[in-house]
N, C-alpha and C positions, 0 to 999 in steps of 0.2 A: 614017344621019345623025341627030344630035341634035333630038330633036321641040321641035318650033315650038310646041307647043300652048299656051306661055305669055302667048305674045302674045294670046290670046281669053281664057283662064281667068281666071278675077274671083281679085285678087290681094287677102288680106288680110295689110296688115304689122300684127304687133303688134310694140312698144319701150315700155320703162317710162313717157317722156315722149311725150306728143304733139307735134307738127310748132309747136305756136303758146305764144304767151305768153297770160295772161288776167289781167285787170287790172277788179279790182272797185270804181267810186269810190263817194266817202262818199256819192251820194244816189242808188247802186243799179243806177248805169249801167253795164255789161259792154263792156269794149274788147278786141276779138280782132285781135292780127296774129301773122305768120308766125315762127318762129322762124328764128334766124340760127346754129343749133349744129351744129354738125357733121354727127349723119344726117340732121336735118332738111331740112339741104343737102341733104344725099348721097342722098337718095332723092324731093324735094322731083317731080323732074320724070318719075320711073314713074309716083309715085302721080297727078300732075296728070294725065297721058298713056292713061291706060286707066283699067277699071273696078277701085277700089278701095274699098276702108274702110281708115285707120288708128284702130286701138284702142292706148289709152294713158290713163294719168296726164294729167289735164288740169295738173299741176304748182301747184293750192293746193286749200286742204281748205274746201270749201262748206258751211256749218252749215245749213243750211236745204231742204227737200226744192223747196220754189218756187223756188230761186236752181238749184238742179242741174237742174229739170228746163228751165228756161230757158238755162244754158251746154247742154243737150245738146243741145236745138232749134239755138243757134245753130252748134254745132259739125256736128251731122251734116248740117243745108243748107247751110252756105257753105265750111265746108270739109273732106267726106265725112270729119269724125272721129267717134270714136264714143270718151266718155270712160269710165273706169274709178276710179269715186270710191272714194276714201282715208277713214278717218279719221286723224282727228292723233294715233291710237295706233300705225296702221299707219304712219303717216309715217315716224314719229318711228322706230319700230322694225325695218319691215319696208328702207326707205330709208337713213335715215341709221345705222339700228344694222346688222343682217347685210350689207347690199350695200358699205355703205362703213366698216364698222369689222372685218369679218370676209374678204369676198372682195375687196375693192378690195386692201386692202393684201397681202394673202396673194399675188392674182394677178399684183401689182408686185413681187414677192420684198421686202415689208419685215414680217418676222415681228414685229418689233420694235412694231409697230402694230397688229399682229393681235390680235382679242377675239372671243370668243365665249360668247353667252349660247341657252339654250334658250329665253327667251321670245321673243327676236330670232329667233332660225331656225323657230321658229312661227309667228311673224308671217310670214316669209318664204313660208311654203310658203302660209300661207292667202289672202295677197296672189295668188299663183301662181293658186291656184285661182279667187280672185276674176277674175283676168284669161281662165281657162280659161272661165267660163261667160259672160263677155263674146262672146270669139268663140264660141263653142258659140251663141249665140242671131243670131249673125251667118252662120253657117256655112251654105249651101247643098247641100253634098257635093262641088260640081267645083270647089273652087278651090285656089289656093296660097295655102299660108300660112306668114309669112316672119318667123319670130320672131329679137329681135335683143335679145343682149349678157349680159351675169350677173346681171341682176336677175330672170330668166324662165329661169334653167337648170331648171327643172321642170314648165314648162308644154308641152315637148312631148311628155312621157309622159303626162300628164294628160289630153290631147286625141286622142294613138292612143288609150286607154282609151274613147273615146267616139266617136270619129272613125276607126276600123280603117285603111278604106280612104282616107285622106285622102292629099294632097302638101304633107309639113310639112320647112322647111329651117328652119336656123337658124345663126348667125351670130355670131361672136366676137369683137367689136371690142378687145377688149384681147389682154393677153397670156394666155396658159397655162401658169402656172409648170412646174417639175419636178415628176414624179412625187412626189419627195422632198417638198418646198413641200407641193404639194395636200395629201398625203396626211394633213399635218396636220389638218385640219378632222374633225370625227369625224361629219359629215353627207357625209362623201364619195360613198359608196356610193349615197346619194339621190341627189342632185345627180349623177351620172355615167349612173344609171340615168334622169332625167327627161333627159338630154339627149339619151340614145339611142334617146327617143320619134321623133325626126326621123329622117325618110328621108336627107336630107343637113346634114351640119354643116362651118363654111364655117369658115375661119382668113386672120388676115394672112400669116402666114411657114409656109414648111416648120416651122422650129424648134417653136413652137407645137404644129402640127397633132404633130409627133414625140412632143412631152410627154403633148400627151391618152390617144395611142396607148398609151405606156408607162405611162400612170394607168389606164387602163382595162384592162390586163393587171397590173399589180398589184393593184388593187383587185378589179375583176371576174374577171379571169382569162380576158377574153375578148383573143383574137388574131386580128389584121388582117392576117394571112396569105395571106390570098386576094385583099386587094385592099378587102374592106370587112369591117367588123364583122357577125358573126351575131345576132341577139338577137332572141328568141319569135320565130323562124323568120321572121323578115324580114333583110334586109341592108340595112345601115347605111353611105353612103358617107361619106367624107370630102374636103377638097380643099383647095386654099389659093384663095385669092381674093384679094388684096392691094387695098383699096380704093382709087378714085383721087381725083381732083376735076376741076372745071369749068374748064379753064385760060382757057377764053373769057368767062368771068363777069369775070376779074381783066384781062386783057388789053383789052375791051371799055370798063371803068373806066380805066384807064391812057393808053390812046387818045381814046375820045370821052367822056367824063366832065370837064364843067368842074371841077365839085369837086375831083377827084380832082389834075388837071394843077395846079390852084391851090397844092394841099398840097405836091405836088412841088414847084413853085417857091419855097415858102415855107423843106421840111425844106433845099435849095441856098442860100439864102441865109442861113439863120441855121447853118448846117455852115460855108459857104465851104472852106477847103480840108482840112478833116476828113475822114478814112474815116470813117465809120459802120457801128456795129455794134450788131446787132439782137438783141436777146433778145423771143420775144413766144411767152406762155405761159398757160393758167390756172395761178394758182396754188394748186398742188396739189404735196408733199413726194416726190412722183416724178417734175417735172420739173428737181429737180436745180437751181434755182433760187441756194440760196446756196452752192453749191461753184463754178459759175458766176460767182457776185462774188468769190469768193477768190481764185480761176483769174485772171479780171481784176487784183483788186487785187496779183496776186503779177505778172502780166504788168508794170504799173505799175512795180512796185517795180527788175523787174531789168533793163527794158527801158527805161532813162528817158528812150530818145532818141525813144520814140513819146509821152512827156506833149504834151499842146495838141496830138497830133495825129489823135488816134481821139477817139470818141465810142460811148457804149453808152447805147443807149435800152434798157433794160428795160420791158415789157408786161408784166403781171399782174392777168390778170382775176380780182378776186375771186370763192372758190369753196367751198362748204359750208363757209360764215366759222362755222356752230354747232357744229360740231367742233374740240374743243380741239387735235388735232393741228394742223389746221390756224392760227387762233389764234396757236400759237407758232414757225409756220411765216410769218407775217405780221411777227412782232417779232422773227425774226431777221432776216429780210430790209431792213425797215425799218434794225436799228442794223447792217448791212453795206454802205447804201448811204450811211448817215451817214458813217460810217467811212471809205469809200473819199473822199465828196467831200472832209472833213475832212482828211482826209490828204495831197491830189491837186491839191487844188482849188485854183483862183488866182481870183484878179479877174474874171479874161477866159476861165474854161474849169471847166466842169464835169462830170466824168470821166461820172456816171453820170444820166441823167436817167431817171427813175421813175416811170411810170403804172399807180396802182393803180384803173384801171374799164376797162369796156368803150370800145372805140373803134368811133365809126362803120366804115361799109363805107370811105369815100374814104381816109379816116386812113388805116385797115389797109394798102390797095392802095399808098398814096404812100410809106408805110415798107416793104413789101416789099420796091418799087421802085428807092428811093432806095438802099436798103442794098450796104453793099460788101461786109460780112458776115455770115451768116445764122449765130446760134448756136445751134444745135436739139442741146442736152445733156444730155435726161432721164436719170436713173439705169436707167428704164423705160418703153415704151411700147409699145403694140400697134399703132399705127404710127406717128404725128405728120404729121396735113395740114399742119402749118405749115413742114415742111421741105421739101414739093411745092409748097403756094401760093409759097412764095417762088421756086423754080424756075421758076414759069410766070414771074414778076413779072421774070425777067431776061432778057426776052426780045433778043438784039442787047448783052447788056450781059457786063462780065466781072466778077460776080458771085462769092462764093465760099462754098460750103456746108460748115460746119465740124458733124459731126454725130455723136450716138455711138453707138456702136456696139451698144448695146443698145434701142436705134428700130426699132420694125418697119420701118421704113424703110429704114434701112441695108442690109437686102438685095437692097433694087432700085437702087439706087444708088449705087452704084460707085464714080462719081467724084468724089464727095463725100471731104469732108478728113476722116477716123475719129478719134476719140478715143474714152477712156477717161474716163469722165465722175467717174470714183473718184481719178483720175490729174491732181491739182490745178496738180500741175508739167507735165506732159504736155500739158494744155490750153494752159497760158501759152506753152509754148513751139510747141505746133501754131498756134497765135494769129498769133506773131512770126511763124513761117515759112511762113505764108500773105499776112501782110501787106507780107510781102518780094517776093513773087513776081511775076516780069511780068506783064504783063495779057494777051498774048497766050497764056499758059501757062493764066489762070485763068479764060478766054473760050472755049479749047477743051473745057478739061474741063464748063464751066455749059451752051453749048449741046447738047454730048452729052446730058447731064439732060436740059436742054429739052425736046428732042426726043422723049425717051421718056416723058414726064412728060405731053406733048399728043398721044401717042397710045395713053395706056392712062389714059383719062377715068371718069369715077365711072359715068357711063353704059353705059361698057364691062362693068364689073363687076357694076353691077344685071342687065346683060344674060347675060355670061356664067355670075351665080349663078343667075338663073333657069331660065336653057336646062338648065343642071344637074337642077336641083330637078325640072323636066317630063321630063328624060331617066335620072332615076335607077330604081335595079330598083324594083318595085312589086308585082312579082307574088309572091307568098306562097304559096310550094309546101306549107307546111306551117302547119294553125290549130291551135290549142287544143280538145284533147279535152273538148267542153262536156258539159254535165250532160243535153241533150238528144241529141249524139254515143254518150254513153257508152248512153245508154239502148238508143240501135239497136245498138250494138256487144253488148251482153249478149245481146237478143233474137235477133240472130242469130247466135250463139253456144247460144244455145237450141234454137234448131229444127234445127240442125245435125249430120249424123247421122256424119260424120267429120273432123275438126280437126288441125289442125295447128297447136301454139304453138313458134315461135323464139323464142327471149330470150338475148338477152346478158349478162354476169354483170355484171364491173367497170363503175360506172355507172349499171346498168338494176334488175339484181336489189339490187345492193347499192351504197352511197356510194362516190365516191373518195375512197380514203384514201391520206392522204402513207408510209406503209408496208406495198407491197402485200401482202406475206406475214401481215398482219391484217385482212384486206380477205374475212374465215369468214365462209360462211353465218350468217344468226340462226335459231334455233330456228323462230322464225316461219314465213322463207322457207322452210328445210326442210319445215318443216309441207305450207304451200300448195303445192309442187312436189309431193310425195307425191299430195294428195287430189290435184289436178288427173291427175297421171300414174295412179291409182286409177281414171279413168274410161277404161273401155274404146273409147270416142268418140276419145280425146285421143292425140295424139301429140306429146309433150313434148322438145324438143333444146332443149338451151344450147348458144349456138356463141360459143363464145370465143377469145381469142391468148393465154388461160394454157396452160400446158403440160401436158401428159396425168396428170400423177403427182400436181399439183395437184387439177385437178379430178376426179380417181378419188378422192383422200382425204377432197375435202372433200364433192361431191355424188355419189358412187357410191352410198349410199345412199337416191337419190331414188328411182328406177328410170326415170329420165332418160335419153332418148340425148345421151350426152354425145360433144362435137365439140371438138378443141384446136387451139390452133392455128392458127387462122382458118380450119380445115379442110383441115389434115394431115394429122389422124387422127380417125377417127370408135370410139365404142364403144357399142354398142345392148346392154343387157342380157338379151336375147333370146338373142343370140351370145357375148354371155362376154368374149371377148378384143376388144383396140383391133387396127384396121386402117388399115391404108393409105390416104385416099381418091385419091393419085399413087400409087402403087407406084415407079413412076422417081427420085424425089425423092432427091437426094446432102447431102451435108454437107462433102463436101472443101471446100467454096469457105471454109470458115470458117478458116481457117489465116490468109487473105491480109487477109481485114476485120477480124480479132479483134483484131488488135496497133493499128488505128486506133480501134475506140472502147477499148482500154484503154488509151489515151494521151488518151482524150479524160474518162474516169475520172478519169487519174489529175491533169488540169488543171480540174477540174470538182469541186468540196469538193460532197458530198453527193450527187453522181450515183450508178451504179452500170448496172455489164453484168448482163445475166441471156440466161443460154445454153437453149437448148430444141434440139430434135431438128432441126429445118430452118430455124431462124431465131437470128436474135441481135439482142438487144434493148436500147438503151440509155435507160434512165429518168432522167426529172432533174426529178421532185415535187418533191424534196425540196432542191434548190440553188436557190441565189440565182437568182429569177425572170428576169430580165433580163437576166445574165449565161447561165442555161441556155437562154434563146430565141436569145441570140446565137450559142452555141456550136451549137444545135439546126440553125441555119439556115446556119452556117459545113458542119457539116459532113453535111446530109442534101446539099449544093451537091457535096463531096465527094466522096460516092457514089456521088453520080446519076453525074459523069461517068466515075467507074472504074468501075461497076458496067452500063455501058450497051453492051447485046447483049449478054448473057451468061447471061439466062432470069431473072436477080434482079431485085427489085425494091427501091428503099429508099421506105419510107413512113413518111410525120410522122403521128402519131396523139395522142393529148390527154398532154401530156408524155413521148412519147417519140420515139424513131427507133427504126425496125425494118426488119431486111431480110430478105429471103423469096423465095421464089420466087415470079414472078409470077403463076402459075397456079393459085397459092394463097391464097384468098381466100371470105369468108363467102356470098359469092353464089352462086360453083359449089358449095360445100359445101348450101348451100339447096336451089337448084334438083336438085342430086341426091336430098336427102330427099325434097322433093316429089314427085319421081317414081317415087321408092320406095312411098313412100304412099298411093297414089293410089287410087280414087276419092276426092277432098278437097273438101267444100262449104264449109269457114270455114279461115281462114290468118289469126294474128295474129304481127305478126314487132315488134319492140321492141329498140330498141341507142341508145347514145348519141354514137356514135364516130362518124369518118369513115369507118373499117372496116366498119360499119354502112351505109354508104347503098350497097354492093356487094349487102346479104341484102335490102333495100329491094326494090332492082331485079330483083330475080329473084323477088319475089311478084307475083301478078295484081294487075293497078290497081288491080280494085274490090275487093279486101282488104283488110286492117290493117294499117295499116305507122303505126307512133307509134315518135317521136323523144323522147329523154328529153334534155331541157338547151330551151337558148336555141337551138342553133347551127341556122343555114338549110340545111334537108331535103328532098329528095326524099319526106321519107316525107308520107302525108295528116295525121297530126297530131299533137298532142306533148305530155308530161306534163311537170310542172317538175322532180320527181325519182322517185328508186327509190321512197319515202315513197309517192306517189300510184300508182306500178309495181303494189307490192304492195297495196294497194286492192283498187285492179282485179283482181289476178289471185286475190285470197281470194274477192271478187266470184262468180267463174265459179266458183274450186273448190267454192261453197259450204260454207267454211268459215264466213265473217260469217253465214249463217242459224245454221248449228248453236250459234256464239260467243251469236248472239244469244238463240236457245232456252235455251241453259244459265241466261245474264243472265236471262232470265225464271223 
């Protein structure tokens, strides 16, 4: 069952802004109330409800150390926040330059808006950090911690860095463009790597969570194959989480709210017998705001038998008005809605009524209410509560939700009216043919929403992320080869009167390279395999799934036992000749699989077969990333089911497909050296494949067993590449003395 343990563990959220507003007047008096913004809502009653801190942006820049330390008294007694002070360089920079001139717009697919400066992505990461030693001085070791949205994509790398063992989720309230989009950013690599500091990372939509997936294999090259990401030997999950909201907040005001019923009665009698149709938005150029009036004003035009008979309130909260885009996103809107009344307008009717501020709670609730049409037509968004608040708001009513199809919304919501928000004709006339429709038609499909809409509450989702977050893996099979690791690994490598080193070549000994046939020892390596195999202590194998002919040419020189083939054939230089480690081992079955991957070649630009003695191999480094996982996984699917009972096996290994027999594999090829060799007091075994964690398991526990890469290991611990491989293993030959003696 999913552990509970979230309901005890002291939960910190951190989010760019804190949960309140602060309002400093001219004679020094500090006014704190609650915020009314979206997570403020949306997580207002965890944080009330158990043991918390939120850590955040108190949202203005305090000049004075007397004035901060009195907002942080009042914040962390009355309302457990803890602030995170700005200056107005970082504001300016960290805020309004990278969050919203570089990811904001990128992550709504408008490149066209996109800017990036290196002093801004500076700013950015040092904000990150600033917020990292925030919670870092908050941090007890048992808690959650719940980082939220693109202003903090690198703070939870920042915090495993110092917090190993911690439970860090994080959360993505906007969208996640295409691999394509993201990859723009030339800070990608950071930003993808600080967000895979968290143990779980939460999304609105499937679609979403898909794109990260596929950034994070283009960019990284890591594969969620398994179900979660691998990285520095921990697993990374992902999920969707679809935020919801309070339907009882709105329902509560609609019923027993004088205010609210008042507003009601008032939007009834100055409509009288108007539909109404609602626009209510921040104004921000991804809500699609003036395509929306044109949409209207073209409905107007060709529909003239609805004039004096709708009504469109437009809502526009103003929003980071110091941004020129937005700015000019204000003065279109403005002469769009001149234009439509101008054009529209009579005596007695004015097409479009325009409020450019914040509206109380009662307002908001009596316009939900009242409305016949809810028009939620962002060009973008990661999800829009205003297409849900208005669903609670119809409760009993036949309401109708006109909404587009690029809303994260749109996926839970079914029966909502779709448009294409690009699609100015398409609106006008999804418009008409909504307003046409019976009421009992537009009453089945709103209470369906309803319904689902008050039972998958913002409460649900704080609950279900968190059960996540306390139920996700934790345990870390594999640490980092530390500097005081390394030291006992030498020492006992010293006192050690018979050894055993495994190593794997592709990967461990050497880089991977996009053309395996240049993937030659370096002089170097050469070298230290030599001195180590030199010591008559040592017994030196490389156990590879290159082919015999390969590794004869290239390391037969070592005086290496060398092993091909994940342990098809072994050759000890002792004996001379390559043998058998199966003697049974056939290759007839290759007639019936070869003509499937050489069709899978020959639809695959840059793959390529490579034939060996008991296996056959299809690589695809070098093809279109995305295109060759899909083909990899189309057809390792293939395989598995012809190849099943038959003694093969098909295995996914780091760019390729390989099938083999299944009895052949780097584990039994281990454990048989090992027992060749025997009396053995030290075993150091080193791979970086999934091929690899077969020779893992066939060492004793308390030996060596190092994982070369990110991916999550059986083995105890892990290097980051062949680079640090070879380190260690000059280390032991004691070459680095002698290197060093000569430098002297």
């Amino acid at each position: 069952m999913p552990s509970r343990a979230h309901t005890t563990s002291r939960l910190l959220i951190v989010s760019n802004r804190l949960p309140v507003t602060i309002k400093t007047g001219s004679d020094g008096e500090i006014a704190i109330e609650r915020s009314s913004g979206g997570l403020a809502t949306a997580l207002a009653r965890v944080h009330l409800g158990r043991d918390s801190l939120w850590i955040g942006w108190p949202g203005e820049h305090f000049r004075t150390a007397a004035l901060r330390r009195r907002v942080e008294r009042l914040l962390r007694e009355e309302y457990r926040c803890v602030p995170v002070f700005l200056s107005a360089r970082d504001i300016h920079r960290y805020y309004h330059g990278f969050s919203n001139r570089a990811l904001w717009p990128l992550f709504h697919s408008f490149q066209t808006y996109f800017s990036f400066s290196e002093e801004e992505w500076e700013s950015y990461a040092h904000v990150n950090r600033l917020f990292c030693n925030a919670v870092l001085e908050e941090a007890r070791g048992d808690e959650l911690i719940w980082v939220h949205d693109y202003h903090l994509f690198l703070l939870p790398q920042m915090l495993r860095q110092h917090l190993p063992e911690a439970r860090i989720g994080f959360f993505l309230h906007t969208p996640f463009p295409s691999s394509e989009t993201f990859r723009v950013l030339p800070c990608r690599e950071a930003l993808l790597r600080g967000l895979l500091g968290a143990d779980l990372i939460g999304f609105q939509t499937f679609g979403y969570m898909q794109n990260f997936l596929w950034a994070v294999y283009r960019v990284l090259g890591i594969d969620a194959e398994t179900g979660y990401l691998s990285v520095g030997g921990r697993q990374v999950a992902f999920e969707v989480h679809p935020i919801g909201i309070d339907p009882k907040q709105f329902l509560n005001a609609i019923h027993h709210d004088p205010a609210t019923k008042a507003e009601i009665k008032r939007l009834d009698k100055s409509l009288g017998h108007r539909k109404l149709l609602l626009g209510m938005d921040r104004l921000d150029y991804s809500k699609g705001i003036p395509a929306r009036l044109r949409a209207y004003r073209r409905f107007l035009g060709t529909h003239p038998e609805w004039r004096e008979r709708v009504m469109l309130i437009q809502v526009a909260v103003p929003s980071r008005e110091k941004l020129v885009a937005y700015q000019e996103l204000k003065r279109e809107v403005d002469e769009l809605v001149g234009e439509i009344n101008g054009v529209y307008g009579t005596t007695t009717w004015t097409p479009v009524q325009y409020v450019h501020r914040n509206l109380p709670f009662h307002e908001i609730c009596a316009l939900l209410r009242r409305a016949d049409v809810a028009l939620v037509t962002p060009f973008r968004d990661g999800m829009n509560l205003v297409a849900k608040e208005y669903v609670a708001c119809q409760e009993n009513r036949p309401g109708a939700l006109i909404l587009s199809e690029f809303a994260g919304a749109s996926s839970e919501m079914g029966e909502a009216f779709f448009v294409n928000p690009y699609d100015e004709a398409g609106m006008a006339e999804r418009l008409h043919e909504v307003l046409s429709l019976p009421e009992d038609v537009l009453a089945e499909r709103m209470q369906a929403l309803h319904k689902r809409i008050c039972a998958h509450t913002v409460d649900d989702w704080c609950e279900n992320f968190l059960t996540s977050l306390a139920s996700a893996p934790s345990a870390r099979a594999t640490r980092p080869l530390t500097a005081v690791e390394r030291r006992k690994l030498v020492a006992a490598y010293r006192r050690a009167t018979r050894r055993a080193l495994l190593l794997d070549y592709d990967g461990t000994l050497t880089p991977l390279v996009k053309l395996r046939q240049r993937a030659t020892p370096s002089p170097r390596l050469l070298a230290i395999l030599a001195a180590l195999q030199r010591d008559r202590r040592n017994v030196v194998a490389i156990i590879s799934g290159r082919d015999r002919h390969t590794m004869e040419r290239w390391l037969g020189g070592t005086g290496c036992i060398l092993i091909a083939e994940h342990g098809a054939w072994l050759r000890d230089p002792a004996e001379g000749e390559w043998r058998k480690l199966h003697p049974e081992l056939r290759d007839d079955w290759k007639a019936s699989v070869r003509p499937i991957l050489e069709r899978v070649v020959a639809q695959t630009p840059g793959s390529s077969l490579e034939e060996k003695d008991f296996s056959l191999v299809w690589h695809y480094r070098t093809a279109d990333p995305e295109f060759g996982l899909w083909q990899a996984r189309e057809l390792y699917s293939q395989l598995q089911g012809m190849l099943a009972g038959t003694g093969l096996q098909v295995q996914s290994g780091n760019k390729v497909i390989e099938v083999k027999w299944a009895e052949v594999h780097k584990g039994a090829a281990a454990a048989h050296l090992l027992e060749r060799v025997q009396p053995v007091d030290f075993v150091l075994a080193m791979g970086d494949d999934r091929t690899d964690e077969d020779l893992f398991a066939a060492v004793p526990p308390e030996q060596w067993t190092i994982k070369v890469g990110e991916a999550f290991s059986a083995a105890r611990f892990s290097l980051p590449s062949p680079a640090e491989v070879l380190d260690l293993l000059q280390e032991l030959s004691g070459e680095e003395e002698k290197a060093c003696a000569q430098d002297a």
